[in-house]
matplotlib code that plots the C-alpha trace (Angstrom):
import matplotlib.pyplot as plt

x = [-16.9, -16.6, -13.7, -14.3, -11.0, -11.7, -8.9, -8.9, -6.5, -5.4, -4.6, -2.8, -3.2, -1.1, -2.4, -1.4, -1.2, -2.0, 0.3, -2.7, -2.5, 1.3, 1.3, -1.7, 0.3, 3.5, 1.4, 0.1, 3.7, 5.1, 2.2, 3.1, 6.4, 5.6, 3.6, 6.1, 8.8, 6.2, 6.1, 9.2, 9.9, 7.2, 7.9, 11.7, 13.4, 14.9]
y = [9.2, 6.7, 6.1, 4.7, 2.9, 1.5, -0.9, -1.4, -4.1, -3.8, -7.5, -7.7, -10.5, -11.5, -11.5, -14.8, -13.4, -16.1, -16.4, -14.2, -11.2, -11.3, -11.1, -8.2, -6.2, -6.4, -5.4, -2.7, -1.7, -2.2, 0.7, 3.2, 2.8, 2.7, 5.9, 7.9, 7.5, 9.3, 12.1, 12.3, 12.3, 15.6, 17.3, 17.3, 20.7, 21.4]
z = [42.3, 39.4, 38.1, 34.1, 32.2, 28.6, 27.4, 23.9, 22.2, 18.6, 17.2, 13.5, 11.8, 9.0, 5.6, 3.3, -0.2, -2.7, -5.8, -7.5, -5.9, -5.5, -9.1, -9.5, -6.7, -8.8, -12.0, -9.9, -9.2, -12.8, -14.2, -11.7, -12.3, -16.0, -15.5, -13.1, -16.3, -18.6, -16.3, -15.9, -19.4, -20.0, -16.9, -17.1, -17.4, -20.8]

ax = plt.figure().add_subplot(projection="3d")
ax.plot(x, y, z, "-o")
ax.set_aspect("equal")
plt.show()
């Protein structure tokens, strides 16, 4: 009989963001945003 046990370890290492892609993610986030509004403002009920 033969008993088989995998272990498997998950490590998470913390990502530095550099000043540059703080400010691209918030870009990122300012368009969606931007276009959520213009949907809204087409899709709203009248």
């Amino acid at each position: 009989m033969t008993l088989n046990i995998f272990f498997l370890t998950i490590t998470f290492k913390r990502r530095v963001m550099d000043v540059e892609e703080i400010l691209h993610q918030e870009r990122i986030k300012q368009l969606l945003d931007e276009h959520k509004d213009r949907q809204f403002y087409y899709y709203r009920p009248m």
